[in-house]
C-alpha positions as CSV (number, residue, x, y, z in Angstrom):
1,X,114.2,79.5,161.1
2,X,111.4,80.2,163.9
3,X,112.4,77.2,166.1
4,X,114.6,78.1,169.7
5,X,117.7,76.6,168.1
6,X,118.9,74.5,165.0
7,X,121.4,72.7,163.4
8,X,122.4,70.7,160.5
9,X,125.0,68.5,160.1
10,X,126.8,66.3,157.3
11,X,127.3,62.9,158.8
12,X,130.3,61.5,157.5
13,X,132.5,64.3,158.0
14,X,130.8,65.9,161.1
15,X,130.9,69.2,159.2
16,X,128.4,71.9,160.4
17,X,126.1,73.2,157.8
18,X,124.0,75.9,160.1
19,X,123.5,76.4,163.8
20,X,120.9,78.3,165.8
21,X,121.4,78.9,169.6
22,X,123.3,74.7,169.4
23,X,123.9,74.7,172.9
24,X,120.8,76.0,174.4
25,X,119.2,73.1,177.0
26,X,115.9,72.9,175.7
27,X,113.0,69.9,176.5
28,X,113.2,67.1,173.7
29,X,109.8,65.4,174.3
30,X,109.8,62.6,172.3
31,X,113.3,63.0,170.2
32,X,114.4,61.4,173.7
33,X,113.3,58.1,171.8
34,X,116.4,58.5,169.4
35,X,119.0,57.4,172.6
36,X,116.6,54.5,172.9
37,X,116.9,53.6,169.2
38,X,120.3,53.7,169.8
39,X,121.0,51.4,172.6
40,X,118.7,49.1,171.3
41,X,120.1,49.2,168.1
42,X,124.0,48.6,169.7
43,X,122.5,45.8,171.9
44,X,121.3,44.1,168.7
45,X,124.6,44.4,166.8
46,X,126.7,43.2,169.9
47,X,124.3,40.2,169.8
48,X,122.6,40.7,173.6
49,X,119.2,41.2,172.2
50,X,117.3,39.6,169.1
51,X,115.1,41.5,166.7
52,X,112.9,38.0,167.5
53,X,113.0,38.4,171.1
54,X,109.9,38.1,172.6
55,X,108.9,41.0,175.3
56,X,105.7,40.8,177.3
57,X,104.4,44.0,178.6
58,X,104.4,45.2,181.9
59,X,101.7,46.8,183.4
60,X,104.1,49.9,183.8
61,X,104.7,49.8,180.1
62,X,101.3,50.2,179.6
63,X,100.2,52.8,181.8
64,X,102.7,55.2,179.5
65,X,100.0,57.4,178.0
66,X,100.8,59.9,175.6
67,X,101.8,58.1,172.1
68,X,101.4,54.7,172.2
69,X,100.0,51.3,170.7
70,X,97.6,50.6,173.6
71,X,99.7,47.8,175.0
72,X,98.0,45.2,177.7
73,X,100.0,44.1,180.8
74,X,101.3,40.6,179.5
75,X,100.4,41.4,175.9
76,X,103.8,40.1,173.5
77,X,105.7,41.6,171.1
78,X,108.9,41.5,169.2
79,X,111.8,43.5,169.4
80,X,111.5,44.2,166.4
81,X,107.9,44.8,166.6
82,X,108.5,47.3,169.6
83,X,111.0,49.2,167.6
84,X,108.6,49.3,164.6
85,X,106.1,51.4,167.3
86,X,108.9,53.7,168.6
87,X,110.4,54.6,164.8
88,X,107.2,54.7,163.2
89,X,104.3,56.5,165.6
90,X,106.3,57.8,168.5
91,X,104.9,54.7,171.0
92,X,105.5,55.3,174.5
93,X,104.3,52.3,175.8
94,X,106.9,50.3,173.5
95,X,109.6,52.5,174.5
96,X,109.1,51.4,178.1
97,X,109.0,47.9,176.9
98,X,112.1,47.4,175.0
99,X,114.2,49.9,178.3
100,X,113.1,46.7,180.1
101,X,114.0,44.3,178.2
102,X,117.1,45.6,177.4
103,X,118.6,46.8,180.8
104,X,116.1,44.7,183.2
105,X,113.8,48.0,184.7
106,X,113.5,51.4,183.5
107,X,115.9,53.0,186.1
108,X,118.2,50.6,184.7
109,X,118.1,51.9,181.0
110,X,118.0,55.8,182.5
111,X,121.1,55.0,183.7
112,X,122.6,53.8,180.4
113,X,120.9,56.4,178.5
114,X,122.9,58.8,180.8
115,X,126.0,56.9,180.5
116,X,126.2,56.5,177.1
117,X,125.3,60.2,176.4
118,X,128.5,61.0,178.2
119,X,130.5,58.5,176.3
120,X,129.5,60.5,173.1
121,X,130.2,63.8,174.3
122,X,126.5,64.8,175.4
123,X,127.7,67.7,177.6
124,X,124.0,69.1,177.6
125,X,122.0,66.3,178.0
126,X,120.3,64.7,180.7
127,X,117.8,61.8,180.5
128,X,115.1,61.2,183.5
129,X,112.7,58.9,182.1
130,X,112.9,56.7,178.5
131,X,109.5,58.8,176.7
132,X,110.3,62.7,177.1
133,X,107.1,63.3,178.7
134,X,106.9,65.9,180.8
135,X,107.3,64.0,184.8
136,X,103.8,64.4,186.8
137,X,104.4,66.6,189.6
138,X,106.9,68.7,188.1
139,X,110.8,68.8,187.8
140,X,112.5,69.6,185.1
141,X,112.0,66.2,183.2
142,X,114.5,65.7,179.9
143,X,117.0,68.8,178.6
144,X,119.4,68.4,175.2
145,X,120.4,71.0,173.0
146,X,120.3,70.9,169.3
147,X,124.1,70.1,168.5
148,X,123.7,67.0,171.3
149,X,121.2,65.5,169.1
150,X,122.7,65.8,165.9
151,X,125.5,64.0,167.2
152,X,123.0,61.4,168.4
153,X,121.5,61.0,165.1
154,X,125.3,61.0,163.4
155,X,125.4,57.8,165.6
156,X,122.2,56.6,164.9
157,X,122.8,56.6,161.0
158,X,125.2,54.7,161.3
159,X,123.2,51.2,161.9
160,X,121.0,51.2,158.4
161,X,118.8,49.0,159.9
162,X,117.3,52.2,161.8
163,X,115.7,53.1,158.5
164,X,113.6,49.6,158.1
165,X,110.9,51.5,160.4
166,X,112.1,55.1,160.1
167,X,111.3,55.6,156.5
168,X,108.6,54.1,156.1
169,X,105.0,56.0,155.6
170,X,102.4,53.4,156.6
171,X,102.7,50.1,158.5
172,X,100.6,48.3,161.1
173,X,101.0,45.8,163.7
174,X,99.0,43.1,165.5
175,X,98.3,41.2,161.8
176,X,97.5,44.6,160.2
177,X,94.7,45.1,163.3
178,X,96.8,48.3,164.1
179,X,97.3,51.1,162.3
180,X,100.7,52.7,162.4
181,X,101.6,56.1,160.3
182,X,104.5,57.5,160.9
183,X,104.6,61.1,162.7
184,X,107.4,62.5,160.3
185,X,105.2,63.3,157.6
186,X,108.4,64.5,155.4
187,X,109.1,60.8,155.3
188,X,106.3,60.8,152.7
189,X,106.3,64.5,151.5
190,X,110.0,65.6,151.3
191,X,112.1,63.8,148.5
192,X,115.0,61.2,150.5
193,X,113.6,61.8,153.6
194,X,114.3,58.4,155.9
195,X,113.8,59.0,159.5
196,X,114.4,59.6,162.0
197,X,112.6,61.0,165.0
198,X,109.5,63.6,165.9
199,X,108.8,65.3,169.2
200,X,106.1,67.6,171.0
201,X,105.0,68.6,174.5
202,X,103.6,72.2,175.7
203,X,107.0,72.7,177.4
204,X,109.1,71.4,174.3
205,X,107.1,73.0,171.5
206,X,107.3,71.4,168.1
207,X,110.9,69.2,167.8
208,X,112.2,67.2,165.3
209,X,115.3,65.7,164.2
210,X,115.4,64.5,160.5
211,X,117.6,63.0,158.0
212,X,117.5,62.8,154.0
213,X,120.2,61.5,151.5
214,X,120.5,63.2,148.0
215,X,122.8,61.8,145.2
216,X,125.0,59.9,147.8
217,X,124.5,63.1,149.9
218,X,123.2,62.7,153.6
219,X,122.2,65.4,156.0
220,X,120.7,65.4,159.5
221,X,118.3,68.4,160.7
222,X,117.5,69.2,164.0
223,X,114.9,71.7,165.1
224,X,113.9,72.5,168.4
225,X,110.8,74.5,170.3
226,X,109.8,75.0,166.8
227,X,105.9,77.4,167.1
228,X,104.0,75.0,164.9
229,X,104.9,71.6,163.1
230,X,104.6,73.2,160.1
C-alpha cells in the first residue's frame, strides 16, 4: 500500500484486518464530510431534522469553493437534497448548508463535530471547519488518522439510509438540470462497493474511506495521503 497509513476494518465485530501507520495525524480533506454525514444522519433518526426540511442558502454557504453544486444565497434545498450533494460529488457548499441548519451557524456544528468525535473515542482528531479545505491564511486546518476514521465509518454504516446517495453512480439535482456523479468511482467499478466518502487537497494527498459488502460480508477501507487516486 503507497498511501501514508491504512486500515481496514470489519464492522460488526470491530476486528482489524490491516493497519499502516493507524495513528499518524494526517489532513482528511474532504473525508471530513463523513462526521457531517453522521450528525446529520443522528439528527434525522432522533427526529430534530427532516429529510423534507427546507434549507435556504446562505451567502456563506455559497462562497465555499472547492467541490460544490454552485449554490445561490437564498437558493432552497432539501435535506435530503443537500445530503444527496455531500454523499454523491463531495459538495462543499451543501456541507455548509446542512452544519447550519442543523446546529444554527457553522461554529456551532464545529463544535459538535468536535464533541462527538470525542464521544466516539476520536483521540486524533480535530475538526476546524465542516469541508476539509485547507484554511486561507494558514493553520493547520483538519488532522485524523486512519484508525479514527474507520471508527467513524463503523458508525456511519450503521444508518443504511447513508447508502441511498453513497452508492449510487449517477444522479442529478435541480429537476435533472444538475449533474451529479459520484467521486468514488469504485461505487461503479468495484463489485459491492456502496459508499462512502472521497478526499483530496495538496496537503492531504489522495484519501478515501470506502466500504463494500460480499456474501453478507462488509468491510470498511481507509487510505490516507495516497500518491495518486489510482
Amino acid at each position: 500500500v503507497e498511501s501514508e497509513a491504512a486500515f481496514l476494518m470489519e464492522p460488526v465485530t470491530g476486528t482489524v484486518l490491516y493497519r499502516k501507520n493507524p495513528n499518524r495525524k494526517l489532513h482528511p480533506a474532504s473525508v471530513t464530510k463523513l462526521m457531517v454525514m453522521l450528525l446529520a444522519l443522528e439528527a434525522l433518526d432522533r427526529g430534530e431534522i427532516k429529510l423534507t426540511d427546507v434549507v435556504t442558502a446562505s451567502p456563506e454557504a455559497c462562497r465555499m469553493g472547492g467541490s460544490q453544486i454552485w449554490l445561490e444565497p437564498g437558493e432552497q434545498m432539501t435535506v435530503a437534497e443537500l445530503l444527496k450533494a455531500v454523499c454523491i460529488v463531495s459538495a462543499n457548499d451543501a456541507s455548509y448548508a446542512l452544519a447550519e441548519h442543523i446546529a444554527g451557524s457553522e461554529a456551532n456544528f464545529i463544535a459538535l463535530m468536535n464533541q462527538r468525535a470525542k464521544q466516539l473515542g476520536l483521540r486524533n482528531t480535530v475538526y476546524v471547519n465542516t469541508t476539509g479545505l485547507e484554511p486561507d491564511g494558514g493553520g493547520t486546518g483538519n488532522l485524523t488518522t486512519a484508525a479514527d476514521m474507520a471508527v467513524l465509518a463503523r458508525k456511519v454504516v450503521q444508518y443504511p439510509l447513508v447508502f441511498r446517495w453513497s452508492g449510487v453512480w449517477i444522479n442529478s439535482l435541480r429537476g435533472g438540470k444538475s449533474f451529479l456523479r459520484n467521486t468514488n468511482k469504485l461505487v461503479r467499478f468495484y463489485r459491492g462497493c456502496d459508499g462512502l466518502k472521497t478526499g483530496f487537497t495538496g496537503a492531504a494527498g489522495y484519501c478515501l474511506v470506502a466500504t463494500a459488502k460480499r456474501e453478507g460480508v462488509r468491510l470498511i477501507a481507509v487510505v490516507m495521503k495516497a500518491p495518486t487516486s489510482d
